[in-house]
mmCIF file of the N, C-alpha and C atoms, coordinates in Angstrom:
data_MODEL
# 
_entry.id   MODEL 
# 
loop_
_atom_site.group_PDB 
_atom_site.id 
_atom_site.type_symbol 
_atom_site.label_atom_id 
_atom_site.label_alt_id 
_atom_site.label_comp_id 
_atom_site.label_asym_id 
_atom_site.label_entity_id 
_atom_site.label_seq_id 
_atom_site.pdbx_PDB_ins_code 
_atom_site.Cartn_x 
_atom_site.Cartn_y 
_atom_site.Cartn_z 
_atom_site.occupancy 
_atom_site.B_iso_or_equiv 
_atom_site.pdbx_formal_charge 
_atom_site.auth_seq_id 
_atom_site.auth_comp_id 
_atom_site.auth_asym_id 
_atom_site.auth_atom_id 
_atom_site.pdbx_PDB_model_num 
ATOM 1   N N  . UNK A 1 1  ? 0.845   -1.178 0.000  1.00 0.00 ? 1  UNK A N  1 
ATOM 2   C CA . UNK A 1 1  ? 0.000   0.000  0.000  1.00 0.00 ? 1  UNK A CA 1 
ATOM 3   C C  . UNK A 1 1  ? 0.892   1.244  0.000  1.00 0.00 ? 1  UNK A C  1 
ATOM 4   N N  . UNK A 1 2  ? 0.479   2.432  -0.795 1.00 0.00 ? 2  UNK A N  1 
ATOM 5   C CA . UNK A 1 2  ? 1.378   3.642  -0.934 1.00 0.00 ? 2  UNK A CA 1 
ATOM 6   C C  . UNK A 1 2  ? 1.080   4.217  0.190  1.00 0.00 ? 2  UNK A C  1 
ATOM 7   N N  . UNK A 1 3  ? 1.891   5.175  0.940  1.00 0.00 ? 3  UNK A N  1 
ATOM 8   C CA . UNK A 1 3  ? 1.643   5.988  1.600  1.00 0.00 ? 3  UNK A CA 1 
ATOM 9   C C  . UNK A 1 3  ? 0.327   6.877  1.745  1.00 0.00 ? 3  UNK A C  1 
ATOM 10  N N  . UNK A 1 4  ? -0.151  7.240  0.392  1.00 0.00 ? 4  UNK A N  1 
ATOM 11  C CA . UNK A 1 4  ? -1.095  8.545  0.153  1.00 0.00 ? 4  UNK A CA 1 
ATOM 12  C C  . UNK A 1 4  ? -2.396  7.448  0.668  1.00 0.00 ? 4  UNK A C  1 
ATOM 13  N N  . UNK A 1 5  ? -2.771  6.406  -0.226 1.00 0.00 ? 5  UNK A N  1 
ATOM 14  C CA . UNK A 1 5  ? -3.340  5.288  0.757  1.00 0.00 ? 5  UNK A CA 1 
ATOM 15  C C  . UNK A 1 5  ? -3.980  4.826  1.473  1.00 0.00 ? 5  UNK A C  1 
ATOM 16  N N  . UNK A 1 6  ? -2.758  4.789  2.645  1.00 0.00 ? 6  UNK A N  1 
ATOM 17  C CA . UNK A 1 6  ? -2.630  4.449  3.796  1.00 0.00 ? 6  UNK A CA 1 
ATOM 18  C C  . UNK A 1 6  ? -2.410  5.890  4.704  1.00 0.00 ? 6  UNK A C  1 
ATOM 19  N N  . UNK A 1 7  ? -2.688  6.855  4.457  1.00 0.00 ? 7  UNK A N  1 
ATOM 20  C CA . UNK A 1 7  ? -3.432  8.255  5.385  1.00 0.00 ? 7  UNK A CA 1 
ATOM 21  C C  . UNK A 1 7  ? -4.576  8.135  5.001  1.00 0.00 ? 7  UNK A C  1 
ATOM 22  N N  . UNK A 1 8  ? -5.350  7.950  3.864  1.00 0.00 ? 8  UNK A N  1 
ATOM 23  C CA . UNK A 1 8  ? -6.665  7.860  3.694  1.00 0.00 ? 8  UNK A CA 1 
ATOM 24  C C  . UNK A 1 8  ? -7.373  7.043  4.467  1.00 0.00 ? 8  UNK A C  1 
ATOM 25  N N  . UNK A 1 9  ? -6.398  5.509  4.376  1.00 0.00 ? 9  UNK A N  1 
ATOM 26  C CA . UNK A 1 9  ? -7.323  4.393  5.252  1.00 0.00 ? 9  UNK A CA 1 
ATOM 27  C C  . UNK A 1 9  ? -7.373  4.432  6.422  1.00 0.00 ? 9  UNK A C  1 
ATOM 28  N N  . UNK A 1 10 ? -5.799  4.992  6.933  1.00 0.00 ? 10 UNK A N  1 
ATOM 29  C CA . UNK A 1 10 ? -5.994  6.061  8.511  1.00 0.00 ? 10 UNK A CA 1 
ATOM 30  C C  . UNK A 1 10 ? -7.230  6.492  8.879  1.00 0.00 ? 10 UNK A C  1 
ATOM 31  N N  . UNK A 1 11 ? -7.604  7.923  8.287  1.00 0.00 ? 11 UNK A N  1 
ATOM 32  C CA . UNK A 1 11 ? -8.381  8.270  8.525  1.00 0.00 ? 11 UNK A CA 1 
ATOM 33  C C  . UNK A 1 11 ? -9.593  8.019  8.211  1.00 0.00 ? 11 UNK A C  1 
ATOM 34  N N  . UNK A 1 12 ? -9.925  7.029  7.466  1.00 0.00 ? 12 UNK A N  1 
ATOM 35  C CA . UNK A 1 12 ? -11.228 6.416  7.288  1.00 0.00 ? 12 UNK A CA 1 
ATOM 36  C C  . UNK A 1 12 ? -11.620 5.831  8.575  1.00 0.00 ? 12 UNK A C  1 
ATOM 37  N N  . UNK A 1 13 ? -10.504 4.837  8.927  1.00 0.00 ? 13 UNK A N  1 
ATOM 38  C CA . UNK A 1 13 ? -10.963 4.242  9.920  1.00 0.00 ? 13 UNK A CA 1 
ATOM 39  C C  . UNK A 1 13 ? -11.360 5.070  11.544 1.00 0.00 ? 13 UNK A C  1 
ATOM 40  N N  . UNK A 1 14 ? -11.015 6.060  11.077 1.00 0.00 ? 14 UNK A N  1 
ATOM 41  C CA . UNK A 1 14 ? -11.011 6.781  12.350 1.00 0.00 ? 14 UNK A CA 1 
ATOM 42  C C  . UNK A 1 14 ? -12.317 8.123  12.431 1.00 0.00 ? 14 UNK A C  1 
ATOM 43  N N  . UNK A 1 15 ? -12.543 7.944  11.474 1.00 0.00 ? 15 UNK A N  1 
ATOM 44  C CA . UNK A 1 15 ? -14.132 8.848  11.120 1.00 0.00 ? 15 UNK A CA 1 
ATOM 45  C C  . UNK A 1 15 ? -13.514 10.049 10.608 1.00 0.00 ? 15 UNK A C  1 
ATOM 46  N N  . UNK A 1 16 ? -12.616 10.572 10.454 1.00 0.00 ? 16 UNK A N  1 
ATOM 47  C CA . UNK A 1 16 ? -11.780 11.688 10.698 1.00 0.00 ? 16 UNK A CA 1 
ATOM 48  C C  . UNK A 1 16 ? -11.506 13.090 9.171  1.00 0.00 ? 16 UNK A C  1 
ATOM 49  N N  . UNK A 1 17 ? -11.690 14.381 9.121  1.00 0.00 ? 17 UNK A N  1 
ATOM 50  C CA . UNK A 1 17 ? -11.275 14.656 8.250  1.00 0.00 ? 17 UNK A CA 1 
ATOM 51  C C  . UNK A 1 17 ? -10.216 15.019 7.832  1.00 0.00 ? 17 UNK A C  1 
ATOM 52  N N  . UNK A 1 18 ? -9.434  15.450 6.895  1.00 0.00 ? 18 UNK A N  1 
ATOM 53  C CA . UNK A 1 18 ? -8.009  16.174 6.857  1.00 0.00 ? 18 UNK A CA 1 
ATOM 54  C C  . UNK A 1 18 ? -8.163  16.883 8.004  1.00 0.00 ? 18 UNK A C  1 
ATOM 55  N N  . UNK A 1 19 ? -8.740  17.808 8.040  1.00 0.00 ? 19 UNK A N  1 
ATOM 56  C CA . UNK A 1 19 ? -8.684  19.381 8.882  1.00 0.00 ? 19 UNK A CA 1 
ATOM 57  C C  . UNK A 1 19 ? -8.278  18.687 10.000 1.00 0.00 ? 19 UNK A C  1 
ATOM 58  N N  . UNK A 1 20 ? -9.211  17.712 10.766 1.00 0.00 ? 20 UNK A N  1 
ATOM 59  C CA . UNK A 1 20 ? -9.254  16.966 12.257 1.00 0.00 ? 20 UNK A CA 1 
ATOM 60  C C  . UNK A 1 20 ? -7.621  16.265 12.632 1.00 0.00 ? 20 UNK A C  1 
ATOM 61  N N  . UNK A 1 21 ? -7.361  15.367 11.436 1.00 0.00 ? 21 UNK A N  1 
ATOM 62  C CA . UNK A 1 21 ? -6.073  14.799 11.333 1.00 0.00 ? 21 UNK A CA 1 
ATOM 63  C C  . UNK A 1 21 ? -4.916  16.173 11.823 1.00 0.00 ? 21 UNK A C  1 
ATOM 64  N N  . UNK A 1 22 ? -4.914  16.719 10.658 1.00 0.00 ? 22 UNK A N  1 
ATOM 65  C CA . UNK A 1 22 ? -4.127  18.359 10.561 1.00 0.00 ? 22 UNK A CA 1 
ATOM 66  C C  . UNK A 1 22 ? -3.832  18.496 12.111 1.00 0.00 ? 22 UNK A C  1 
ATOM 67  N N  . UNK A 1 23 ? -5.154  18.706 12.265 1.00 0.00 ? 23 UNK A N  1 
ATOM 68  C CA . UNK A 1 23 ? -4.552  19.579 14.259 1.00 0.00 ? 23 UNK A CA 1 
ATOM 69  C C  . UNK A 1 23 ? -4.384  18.300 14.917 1.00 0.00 ? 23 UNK A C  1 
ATOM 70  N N  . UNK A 1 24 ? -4.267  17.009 14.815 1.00 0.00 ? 24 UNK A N  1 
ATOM 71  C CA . UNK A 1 24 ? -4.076  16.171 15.943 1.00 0.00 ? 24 UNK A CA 1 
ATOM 72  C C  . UNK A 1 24 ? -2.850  16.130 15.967 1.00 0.00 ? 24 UNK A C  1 
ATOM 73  N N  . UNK A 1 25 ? -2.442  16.152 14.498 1.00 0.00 ? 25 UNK A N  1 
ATOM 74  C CA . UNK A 1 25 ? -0.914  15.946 14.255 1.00 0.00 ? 25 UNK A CA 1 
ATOM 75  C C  . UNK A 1 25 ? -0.002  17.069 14.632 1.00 0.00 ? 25 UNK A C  1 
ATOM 76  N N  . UNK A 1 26 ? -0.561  18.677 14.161 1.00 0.00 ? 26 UNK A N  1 
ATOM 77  C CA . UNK A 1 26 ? -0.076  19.638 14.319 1.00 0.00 ? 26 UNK A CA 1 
ATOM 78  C C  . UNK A 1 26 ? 0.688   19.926 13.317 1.00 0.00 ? 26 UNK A C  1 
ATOM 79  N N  . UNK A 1 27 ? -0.215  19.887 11.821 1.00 0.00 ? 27 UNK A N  1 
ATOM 80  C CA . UNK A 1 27 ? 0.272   20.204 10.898 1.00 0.00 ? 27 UNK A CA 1 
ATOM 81  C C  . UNK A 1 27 ? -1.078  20.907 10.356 1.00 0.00 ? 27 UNK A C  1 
ATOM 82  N N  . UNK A 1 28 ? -0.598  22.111 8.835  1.00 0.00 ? 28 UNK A N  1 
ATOM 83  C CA . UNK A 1 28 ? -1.694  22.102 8.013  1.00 0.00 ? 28 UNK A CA 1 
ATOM 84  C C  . UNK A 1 28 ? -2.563  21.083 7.536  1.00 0.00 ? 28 UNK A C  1 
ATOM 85  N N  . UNK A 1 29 ? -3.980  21.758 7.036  1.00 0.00 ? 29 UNK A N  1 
ATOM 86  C CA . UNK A 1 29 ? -4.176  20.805 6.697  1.00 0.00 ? 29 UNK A CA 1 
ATOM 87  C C  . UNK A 1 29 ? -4.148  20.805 5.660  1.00 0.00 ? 29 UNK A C  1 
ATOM 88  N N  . UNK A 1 30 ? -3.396  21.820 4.508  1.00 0.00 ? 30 UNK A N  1 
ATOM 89  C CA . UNK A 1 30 ? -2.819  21.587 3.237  1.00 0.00 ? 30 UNK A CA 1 
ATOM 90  C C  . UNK A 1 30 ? -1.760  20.323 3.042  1.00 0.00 ? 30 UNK A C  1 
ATOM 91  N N  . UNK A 1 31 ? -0.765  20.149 4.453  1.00 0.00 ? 31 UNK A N  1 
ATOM 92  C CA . UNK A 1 31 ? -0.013  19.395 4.330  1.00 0.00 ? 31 UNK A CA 1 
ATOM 93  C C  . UNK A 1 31 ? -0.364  17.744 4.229  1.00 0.00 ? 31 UNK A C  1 
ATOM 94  N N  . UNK A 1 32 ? -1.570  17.565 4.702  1.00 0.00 ? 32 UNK A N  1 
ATOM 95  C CA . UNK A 1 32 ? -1.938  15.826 5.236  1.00 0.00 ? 32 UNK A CA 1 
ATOM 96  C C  . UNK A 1 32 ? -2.640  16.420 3.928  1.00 0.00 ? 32 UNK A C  1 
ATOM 97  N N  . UNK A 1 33 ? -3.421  17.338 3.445  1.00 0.00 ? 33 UNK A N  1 
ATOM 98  C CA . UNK A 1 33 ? -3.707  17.050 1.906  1.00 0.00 ? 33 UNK A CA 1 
ATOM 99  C C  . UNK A 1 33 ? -2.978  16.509 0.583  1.00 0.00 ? 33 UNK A C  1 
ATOM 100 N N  . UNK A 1 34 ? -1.738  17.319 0.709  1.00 0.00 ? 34 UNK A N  1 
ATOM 101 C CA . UNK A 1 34 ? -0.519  16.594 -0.176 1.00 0.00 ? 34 UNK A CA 1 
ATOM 102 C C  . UNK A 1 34 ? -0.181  15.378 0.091  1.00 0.00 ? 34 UNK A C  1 
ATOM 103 N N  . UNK A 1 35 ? -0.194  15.044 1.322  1.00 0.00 ? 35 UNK A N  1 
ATOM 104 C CA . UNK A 1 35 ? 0.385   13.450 1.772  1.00 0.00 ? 35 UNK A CA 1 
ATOM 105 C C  . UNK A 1 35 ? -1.032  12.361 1.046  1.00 0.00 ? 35 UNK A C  1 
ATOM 106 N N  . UNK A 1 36 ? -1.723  12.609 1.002  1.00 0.00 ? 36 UNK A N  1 
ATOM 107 C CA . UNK A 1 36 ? -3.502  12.165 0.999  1.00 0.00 ? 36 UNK A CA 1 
ATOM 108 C C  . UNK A 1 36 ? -3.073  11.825 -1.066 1.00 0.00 ? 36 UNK A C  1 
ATOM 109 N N  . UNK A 1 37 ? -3.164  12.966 -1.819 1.00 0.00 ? 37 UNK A N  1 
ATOM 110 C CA . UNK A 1 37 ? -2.708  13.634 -3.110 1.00 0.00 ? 37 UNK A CA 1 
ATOM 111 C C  . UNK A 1 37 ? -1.276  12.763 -3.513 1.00 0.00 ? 37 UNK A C  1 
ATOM 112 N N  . UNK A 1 38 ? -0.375  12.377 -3.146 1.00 0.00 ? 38 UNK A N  1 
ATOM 113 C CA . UNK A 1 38 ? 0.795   12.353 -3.375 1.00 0.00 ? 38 UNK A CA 1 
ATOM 114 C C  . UNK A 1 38 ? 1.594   12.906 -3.442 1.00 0.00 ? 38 UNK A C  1 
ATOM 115 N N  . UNK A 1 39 ? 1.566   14.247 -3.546 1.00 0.00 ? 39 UNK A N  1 
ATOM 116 C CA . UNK A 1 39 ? 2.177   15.452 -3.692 1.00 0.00 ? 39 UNK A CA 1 
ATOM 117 C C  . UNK A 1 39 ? 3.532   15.784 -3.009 1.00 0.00 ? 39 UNK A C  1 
ATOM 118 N N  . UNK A 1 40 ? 3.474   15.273 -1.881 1.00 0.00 ? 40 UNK A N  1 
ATOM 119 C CA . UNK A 1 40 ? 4.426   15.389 -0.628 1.00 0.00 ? 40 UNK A CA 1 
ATOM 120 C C  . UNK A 1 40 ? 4.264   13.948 0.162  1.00 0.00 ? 40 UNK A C  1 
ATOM 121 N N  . UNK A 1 41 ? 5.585   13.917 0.963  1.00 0.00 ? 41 UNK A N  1 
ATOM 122 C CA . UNK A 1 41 ? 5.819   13.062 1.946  1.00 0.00 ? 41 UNK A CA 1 
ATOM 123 C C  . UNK A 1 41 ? 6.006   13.109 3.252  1.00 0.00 ? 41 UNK A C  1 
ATOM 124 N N  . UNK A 1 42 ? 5.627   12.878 4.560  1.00 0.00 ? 42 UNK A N  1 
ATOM 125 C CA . UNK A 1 42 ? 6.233   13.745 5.671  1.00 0.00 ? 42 UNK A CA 1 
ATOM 126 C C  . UNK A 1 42 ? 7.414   13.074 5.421  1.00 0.00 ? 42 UNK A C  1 
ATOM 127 N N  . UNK A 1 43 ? 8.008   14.227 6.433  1.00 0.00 ? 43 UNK A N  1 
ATOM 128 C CA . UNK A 1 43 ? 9.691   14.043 7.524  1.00 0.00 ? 43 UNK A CA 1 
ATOM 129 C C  . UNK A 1 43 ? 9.392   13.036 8.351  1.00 0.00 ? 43 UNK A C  1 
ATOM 130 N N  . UNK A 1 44 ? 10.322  12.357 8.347  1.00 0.00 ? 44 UNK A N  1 
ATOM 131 C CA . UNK A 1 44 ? 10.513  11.734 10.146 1.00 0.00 ? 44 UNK A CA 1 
ATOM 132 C C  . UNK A 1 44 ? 9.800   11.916 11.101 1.00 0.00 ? 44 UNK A C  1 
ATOM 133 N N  . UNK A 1 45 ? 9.730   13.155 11.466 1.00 0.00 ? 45 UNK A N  1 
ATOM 134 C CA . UNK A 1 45 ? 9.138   13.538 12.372 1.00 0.00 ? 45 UNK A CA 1 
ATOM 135 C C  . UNK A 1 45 ? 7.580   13.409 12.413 1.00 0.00 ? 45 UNK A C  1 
ATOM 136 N N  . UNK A 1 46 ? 6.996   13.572 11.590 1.00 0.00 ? 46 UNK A N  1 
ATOM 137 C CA . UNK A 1 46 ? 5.757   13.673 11.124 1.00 0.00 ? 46 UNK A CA 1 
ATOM 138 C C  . UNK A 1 46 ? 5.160   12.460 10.933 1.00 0.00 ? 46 UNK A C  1 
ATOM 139 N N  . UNK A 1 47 ? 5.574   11.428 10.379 1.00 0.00 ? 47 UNK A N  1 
ATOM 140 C CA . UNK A 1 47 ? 5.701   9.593  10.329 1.00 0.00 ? 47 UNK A CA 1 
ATOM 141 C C  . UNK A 1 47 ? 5.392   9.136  11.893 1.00 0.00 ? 47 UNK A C  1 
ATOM 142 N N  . UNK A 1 48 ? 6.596   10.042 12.486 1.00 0.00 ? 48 UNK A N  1 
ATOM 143 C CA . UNK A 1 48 ? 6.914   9.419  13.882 1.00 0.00 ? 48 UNK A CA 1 
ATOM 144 C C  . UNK A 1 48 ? 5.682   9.457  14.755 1.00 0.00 ? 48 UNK A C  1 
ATOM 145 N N  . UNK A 1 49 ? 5.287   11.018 14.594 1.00 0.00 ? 49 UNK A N  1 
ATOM 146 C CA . UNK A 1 49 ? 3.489   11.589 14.826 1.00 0.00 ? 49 UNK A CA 1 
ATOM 147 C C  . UNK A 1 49 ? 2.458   10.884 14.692 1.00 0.00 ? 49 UNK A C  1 
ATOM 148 N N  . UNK A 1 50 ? 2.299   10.618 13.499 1.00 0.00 ? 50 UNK A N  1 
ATOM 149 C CA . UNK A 1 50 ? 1.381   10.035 12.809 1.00 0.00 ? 50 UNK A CA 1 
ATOM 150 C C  . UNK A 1 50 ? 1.508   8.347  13.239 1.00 0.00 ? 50 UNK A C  1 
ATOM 151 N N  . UNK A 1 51 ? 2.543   7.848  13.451 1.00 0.00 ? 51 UNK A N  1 
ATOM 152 C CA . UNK A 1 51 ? 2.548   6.563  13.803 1.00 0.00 ? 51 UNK A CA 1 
ATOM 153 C C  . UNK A 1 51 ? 1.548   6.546  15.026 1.00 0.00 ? 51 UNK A C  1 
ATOM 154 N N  . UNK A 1 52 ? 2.668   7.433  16.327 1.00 0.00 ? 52 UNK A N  1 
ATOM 155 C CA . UNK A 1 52 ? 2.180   7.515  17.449 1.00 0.00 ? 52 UNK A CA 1 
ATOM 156 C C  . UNK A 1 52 ? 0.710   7.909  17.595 1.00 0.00 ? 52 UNK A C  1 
ATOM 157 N N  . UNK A 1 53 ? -0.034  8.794  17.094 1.00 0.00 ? 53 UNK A N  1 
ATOM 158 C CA . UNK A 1 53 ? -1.180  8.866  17.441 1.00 0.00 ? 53 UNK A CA 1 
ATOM 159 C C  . UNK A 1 53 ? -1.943  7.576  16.905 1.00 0.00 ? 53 UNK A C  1 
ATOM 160 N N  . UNK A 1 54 ? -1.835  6.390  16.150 1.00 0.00 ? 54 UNK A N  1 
ATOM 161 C CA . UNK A 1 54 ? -2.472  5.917  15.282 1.00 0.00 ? 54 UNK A CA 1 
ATOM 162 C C  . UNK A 1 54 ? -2.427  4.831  16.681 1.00 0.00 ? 54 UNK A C  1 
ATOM 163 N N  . UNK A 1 55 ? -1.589  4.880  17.253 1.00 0.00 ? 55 UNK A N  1 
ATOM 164 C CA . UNK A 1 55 ? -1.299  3.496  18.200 1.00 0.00 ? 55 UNK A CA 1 
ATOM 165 C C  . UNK A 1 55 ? -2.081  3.772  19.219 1.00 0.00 ? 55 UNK A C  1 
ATOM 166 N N  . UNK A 1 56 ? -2.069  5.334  19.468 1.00 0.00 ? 56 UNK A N  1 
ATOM 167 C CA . UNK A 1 56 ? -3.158  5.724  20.591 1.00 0.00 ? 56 UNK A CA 1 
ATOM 168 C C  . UNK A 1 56 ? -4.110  5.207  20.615 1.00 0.00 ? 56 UNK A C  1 
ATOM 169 N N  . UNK A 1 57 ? -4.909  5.726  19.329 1.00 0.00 ? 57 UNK A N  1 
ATOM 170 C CA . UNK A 1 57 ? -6.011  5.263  19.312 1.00 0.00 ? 57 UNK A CA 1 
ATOM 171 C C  . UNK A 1 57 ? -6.606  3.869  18.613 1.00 0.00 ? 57 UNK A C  1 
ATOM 172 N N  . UNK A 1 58 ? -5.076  2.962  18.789 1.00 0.00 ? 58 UNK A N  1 
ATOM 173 C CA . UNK A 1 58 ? -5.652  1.603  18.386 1.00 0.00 ? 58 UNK A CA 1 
ATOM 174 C C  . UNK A 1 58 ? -5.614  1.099  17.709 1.00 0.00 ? 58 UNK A C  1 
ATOM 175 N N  . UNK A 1 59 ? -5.705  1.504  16.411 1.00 0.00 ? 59 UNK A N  1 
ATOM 176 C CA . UNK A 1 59 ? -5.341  1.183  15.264 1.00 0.00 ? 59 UNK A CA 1 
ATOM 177 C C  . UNK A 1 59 ? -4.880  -0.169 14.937 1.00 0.00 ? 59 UNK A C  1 
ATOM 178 N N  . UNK A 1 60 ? -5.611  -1.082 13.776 1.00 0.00 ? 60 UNK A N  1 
ATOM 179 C CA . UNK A 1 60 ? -4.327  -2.193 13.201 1.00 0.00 ? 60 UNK A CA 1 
ATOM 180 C C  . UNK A 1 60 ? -3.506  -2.251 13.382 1.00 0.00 ? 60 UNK A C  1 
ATOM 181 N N  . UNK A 1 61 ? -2.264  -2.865 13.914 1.00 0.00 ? 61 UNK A N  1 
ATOM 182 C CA . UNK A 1 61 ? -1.207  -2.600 13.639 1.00 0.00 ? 61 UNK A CA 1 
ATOM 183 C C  . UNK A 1 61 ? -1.143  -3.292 12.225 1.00 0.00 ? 61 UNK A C  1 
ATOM 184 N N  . UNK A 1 62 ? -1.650  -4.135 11.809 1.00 0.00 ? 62 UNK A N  1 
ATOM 185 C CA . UNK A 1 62 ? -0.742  -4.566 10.528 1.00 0.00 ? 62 UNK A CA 1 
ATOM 186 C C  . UNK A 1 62 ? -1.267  -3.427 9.278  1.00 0.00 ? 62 UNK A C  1 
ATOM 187 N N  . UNK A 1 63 ? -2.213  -2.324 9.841  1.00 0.00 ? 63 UNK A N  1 
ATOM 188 C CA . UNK A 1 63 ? -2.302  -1.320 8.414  1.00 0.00 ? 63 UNK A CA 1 
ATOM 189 C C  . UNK A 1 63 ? -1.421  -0.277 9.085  1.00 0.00 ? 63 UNK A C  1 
ATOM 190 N N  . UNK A 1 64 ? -0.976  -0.070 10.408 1.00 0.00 ? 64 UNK A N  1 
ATOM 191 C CA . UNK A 1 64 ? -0.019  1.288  10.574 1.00 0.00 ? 64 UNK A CA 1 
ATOM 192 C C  . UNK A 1 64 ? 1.312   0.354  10.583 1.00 0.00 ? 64 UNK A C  1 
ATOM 193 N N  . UNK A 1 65 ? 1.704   -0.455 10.425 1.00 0.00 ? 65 UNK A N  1 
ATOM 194 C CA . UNK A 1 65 ? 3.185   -1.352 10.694 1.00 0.00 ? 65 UNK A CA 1 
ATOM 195 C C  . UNK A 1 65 ? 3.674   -0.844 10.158 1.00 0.00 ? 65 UNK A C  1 
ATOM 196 N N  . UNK A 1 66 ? 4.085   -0.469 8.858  1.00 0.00 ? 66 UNK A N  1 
ATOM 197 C CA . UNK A 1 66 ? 4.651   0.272  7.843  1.00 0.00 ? 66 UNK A CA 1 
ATOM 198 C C  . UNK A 1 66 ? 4.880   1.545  7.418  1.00 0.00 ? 66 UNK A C  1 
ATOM 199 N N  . UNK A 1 67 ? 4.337   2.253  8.978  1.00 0.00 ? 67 UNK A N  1 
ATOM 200 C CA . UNK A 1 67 ? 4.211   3.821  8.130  1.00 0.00 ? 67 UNK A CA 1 
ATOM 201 C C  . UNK A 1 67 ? 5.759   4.075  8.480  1.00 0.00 ? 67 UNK A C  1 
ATOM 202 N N  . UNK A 1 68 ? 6.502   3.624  8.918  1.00 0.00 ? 68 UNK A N  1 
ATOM 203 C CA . UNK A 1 68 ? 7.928   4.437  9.464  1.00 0.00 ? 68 UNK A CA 1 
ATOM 204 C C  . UNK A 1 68 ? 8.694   4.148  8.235  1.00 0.00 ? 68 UNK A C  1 
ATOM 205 N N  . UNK A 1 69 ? 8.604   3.155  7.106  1.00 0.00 ? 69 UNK A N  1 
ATOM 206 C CA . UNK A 1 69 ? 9.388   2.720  6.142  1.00 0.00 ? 69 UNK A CA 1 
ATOM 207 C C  . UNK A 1 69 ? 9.356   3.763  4.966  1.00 0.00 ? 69 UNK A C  1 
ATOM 208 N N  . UNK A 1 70 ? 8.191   4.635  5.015  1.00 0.00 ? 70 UNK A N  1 
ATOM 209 C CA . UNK A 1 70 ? 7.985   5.222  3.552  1.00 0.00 ? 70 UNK A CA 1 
ATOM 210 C C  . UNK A 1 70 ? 9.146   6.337  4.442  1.00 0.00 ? 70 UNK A C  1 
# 
C-alpha cells in the first residue's frame, strides 16, 4: 500500500477529516492534503506523529506497521 493510501485508510478508519487529522498531528491541513494527493511526503518527524497517534487510538497494527518505512 502507498503511503497517500494508507493516510486515507488512517483516517477512514477513524471517522476523521483532513482538517481533524491536521490539528491532531499539528500540521496544516494543506499538508496531510498533499500526503492524501501524493504530492508530498512527511519528515521523520511527522511519520513518527502520525505513527504515534495511530497506536493511541488503536489502530491495526498490521495497516499502521509500515508507516515508518515510507
Amino acid at each position: 500500500m502507498e503511503f497517500a493510501q494508507m493516510v486515507k485508510e488512517i483516517r477512514s478508519k477513524l471517522n476523521m477529516s483532513q482538517e481533524q487529522l491536521a490539528r491532531e498531528l499539528q500540521v496544516s491541513f494543506a499538508t496531510v492534503n498533499r500526503w492524501e494527493n501524493g504530492k508530498n511526503s512527511p519528515n521523520r518527524m511527522a511519520k513518527k506523529a502520525l505513527y504515534d497517534f495511530c497506536k493511541t487510538k488503536g489502530l491495526d497494527e498490521e495497516l499502521i506497521k509500515h508507516l515508518l518505512d515510507y
